[in-house]
N, C-alpha and C positions, 0 to 999 in steps of 0.2 A: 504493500500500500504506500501511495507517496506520501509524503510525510506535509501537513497542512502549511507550514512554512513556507514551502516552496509550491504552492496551490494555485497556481496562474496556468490557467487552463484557455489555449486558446480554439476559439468554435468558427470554422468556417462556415453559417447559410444558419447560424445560430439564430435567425428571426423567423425562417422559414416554416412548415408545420411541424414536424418532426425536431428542428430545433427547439422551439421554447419548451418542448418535455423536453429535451436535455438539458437544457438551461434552469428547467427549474430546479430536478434533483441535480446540478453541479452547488447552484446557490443554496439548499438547504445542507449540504454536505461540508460547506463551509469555502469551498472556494471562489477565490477571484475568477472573473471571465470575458473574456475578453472577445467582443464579438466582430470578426471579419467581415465584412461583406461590402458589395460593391457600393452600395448609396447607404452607409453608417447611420442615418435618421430612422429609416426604417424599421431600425431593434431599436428604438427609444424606447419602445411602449413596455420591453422588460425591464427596464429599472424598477417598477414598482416590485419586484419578484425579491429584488434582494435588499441588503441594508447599504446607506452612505459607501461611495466609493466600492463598492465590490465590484461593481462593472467599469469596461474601458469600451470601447467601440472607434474601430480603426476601419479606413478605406482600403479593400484588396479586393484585386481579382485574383482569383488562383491559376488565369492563362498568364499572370502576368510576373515572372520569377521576382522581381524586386519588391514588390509590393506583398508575396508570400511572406519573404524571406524579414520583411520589419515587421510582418502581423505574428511571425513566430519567435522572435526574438525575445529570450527571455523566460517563454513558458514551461514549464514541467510535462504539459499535457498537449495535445492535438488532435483536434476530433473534423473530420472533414464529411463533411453533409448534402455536400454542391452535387445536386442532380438535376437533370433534365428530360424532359420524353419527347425531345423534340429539337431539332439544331445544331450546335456546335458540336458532338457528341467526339471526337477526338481530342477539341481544346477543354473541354472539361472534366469528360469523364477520363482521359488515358495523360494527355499533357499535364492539366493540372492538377490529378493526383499525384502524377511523377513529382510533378512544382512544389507541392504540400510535404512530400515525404520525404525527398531532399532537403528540404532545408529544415523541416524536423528534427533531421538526422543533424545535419550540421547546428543547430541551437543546441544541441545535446539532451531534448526532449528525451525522458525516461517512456513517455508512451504516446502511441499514433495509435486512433482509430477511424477508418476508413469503412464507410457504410457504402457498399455495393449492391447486389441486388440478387435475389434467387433468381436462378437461370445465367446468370453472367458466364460467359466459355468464348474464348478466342474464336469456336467451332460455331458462333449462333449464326442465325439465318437470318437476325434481325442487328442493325446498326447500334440498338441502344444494348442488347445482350453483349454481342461481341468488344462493343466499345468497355462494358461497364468487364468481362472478363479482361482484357486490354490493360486497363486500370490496375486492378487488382495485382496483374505481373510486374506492373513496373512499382506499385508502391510496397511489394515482395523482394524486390532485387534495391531499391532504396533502405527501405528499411525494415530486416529480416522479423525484426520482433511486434512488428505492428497488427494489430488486432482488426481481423477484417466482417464485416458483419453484412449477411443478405438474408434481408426482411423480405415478405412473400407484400402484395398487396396492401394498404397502411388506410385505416380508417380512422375516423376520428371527428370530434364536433365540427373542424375548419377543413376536413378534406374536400379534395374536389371529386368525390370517388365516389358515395356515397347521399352527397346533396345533390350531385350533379343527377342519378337516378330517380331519387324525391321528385326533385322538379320537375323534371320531365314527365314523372307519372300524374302530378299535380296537375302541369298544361296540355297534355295528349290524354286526347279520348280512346288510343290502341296505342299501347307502348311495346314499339320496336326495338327487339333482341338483339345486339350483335356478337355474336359468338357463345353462344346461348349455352353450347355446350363443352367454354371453357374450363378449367378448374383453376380454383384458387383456396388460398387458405389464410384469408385477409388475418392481419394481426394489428392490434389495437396500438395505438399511438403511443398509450402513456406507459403502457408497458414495453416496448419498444423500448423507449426515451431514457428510463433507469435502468436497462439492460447495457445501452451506450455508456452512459453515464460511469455504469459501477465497470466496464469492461475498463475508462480512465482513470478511473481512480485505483483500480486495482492491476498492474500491467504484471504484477509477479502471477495472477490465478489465470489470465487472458492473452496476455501478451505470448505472439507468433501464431497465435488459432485464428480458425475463422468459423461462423457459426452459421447455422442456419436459424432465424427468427422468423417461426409464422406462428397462429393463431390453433385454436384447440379444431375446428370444423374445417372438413375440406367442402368446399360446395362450388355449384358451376355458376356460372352468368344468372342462369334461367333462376336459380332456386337463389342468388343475391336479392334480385329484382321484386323475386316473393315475399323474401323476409321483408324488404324494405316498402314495398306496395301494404301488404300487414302493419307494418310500425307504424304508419300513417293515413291510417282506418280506412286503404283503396282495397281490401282482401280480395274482391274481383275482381280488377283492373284486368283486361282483358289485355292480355302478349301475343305480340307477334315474332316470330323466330324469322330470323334474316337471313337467308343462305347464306353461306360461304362465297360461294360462287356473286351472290350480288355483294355483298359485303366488301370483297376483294375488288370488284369493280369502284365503286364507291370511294373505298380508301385509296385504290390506284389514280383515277381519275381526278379527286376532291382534296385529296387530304396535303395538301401542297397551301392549302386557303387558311388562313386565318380564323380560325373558329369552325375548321369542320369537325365533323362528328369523330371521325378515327384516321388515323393516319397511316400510309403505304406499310411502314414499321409498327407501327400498334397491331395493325391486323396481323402480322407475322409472329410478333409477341401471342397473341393468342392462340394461334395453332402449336402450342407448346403447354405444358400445366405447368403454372407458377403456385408448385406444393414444394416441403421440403423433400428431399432427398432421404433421409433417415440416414444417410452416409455421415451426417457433422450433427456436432451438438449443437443442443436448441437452448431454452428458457430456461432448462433446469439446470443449468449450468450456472445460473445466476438465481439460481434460489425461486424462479418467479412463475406463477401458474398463471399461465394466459387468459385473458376474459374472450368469450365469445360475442363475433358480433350482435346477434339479435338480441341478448341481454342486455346493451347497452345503447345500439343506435334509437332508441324510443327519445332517449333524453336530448339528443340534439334534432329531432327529425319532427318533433313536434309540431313544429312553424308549416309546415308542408300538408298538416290537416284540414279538412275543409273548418272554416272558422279562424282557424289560427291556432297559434300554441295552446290557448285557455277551451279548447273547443273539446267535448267530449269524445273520445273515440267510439267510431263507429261503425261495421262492414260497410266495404264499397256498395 
């Protein structure tokens, strides 16, 4: 365990969803944190999480080695967060991992943690897999002891994963499937967040592993859309399954646009099951029993009942 004296913890994308659960249990933990990101105002809104002076918030991008190299200067810890589904995926996911773990290595950081993703493999068929495996080797070959962590699907009150379905079910009278009969094994944010967390603070029980982090239920597209249609009193809502075959048109065609529905790579992400592997350790490794979705999505998914949050639930 590092020793709190030396507890300057810096968090790349620390504002992001998935960051402020890491942020919260770093600052209940007692450490300083020091938050990277490319427009520093953006994580203002955690300062309320910790006491006077526990947080710093500096400008970096992690395509950009110099601006790494002063965001990790100094710190004990290194946690890198910076993901995308969409764009640069070599200057972020493979460069600037490499940009992160080099200069980890060189601040003399005692622990790197580096969140990738289930499915990552040099081998994927998709640019965000291959890139996010890509990654992984090079902050492997920077720095051997760093802790690598791939979470299956991420829910949570602020996802865009979960309200994004809400709504939809909310505005459409027939709510269209795409890839209906994916698997996943979505895993909850906050559980997540103190699995990162304690993997920094503890580099002697984590350090050089890498994990696999999902949720306690495997379930497809079709059977998400159900729970969530349920949590927010539409138990009817009538589905429609999208073929593959149109589906694949659509994201080939569309998914280049600004707001389309799934992208050329998304679609390929799904002809794949993003479940663990059973090959690497999971939760229990960190002491922690996963919550499952439908137990939980009621509480943020409220808003999306006919009524409103305060509105009785009701069958569609």
């Amino acid at each position: 365990m590092i020793d709190r004296s030396e507890s300057l913890v810096t968090v790349f994308g620390g504002s992001g969803f998935i960051g402020r659960y890491v942020v919260q249990h770093l600052v209940k933990s007692g450490w300083r944190v020091r938050i990277a990101e490319r427009e520093p105002r953006h994580a203002h809104f955690l300062q309320p999480l910790g006491w006077l002076g526990q947080f710093q918030f500096v400008r970096a991008d992690i395509r950009k080695r110099d601006s790494v190299e002063r965001a990790v200067a100094g710190a004990s810890a290194v946690i890198n967060l910076v993901g995308i589904l969409k764009g640069d995926f070599q200057g972020f996911h493979v460069d600037g991992a490499r940009n992160v773990a080099e200069a980890a290595a060189a601040a003399g950081a005692r622990a790197l943690v580096h969140v990738s993703a289930i499915g990552a493999s040099t081998d994927s068929n998709s640019r965000y897999g291959r890139s996010k495996g890509e990654g992984e080797a090079a902050v492997r070959a920077a720095f051997p002891g760093a802790t690598i962590v791939r979470p299956s699907v991420v829910f949570g009150p602020e996802d865009n994963f979960t309200n994004r379905f809400a709504a939809m079910a909310r505005q459409m009278p027939l709510l269209p499937v795409i890839g209906g009969d994916a698997k996943f094994q979505p895993v909850y944010v906050a559980d997540l967040g103190r699995a990162i967390a304690a993997a920094a603070l503890h580099p002697d029980l984590h350090g050089g592993k890498t994990y696999e982090l999902a949720g306690p239920q495997v379930m497809t597209m079709a059977e998400l859309n159900r729970i969530i249609c349920e949590v927010t009193g539409r138990a009817g809502k009538a589905m429609v399954p999208v073929p593959d075959s149109v589906s694949g048109m659509i994201a080939a065609l569309t998914g280049w646009l600004p707001g389309a529905p799934i992208t050329s790579d998304q679609w390929k992400m799904l002809q794949r099951p993003n479940v663990a592997s059973g090959d690497l350790p999971g939760f229990e490794a960190f002491g922690i029993r996963p919550e499952p979705l439908a137990a939980l999505a009621e509480t943020w998914l409220r808003p999306y009942r006919r009524g409103g949050r305060f509105a009785v639930k009701q069958p569609y």
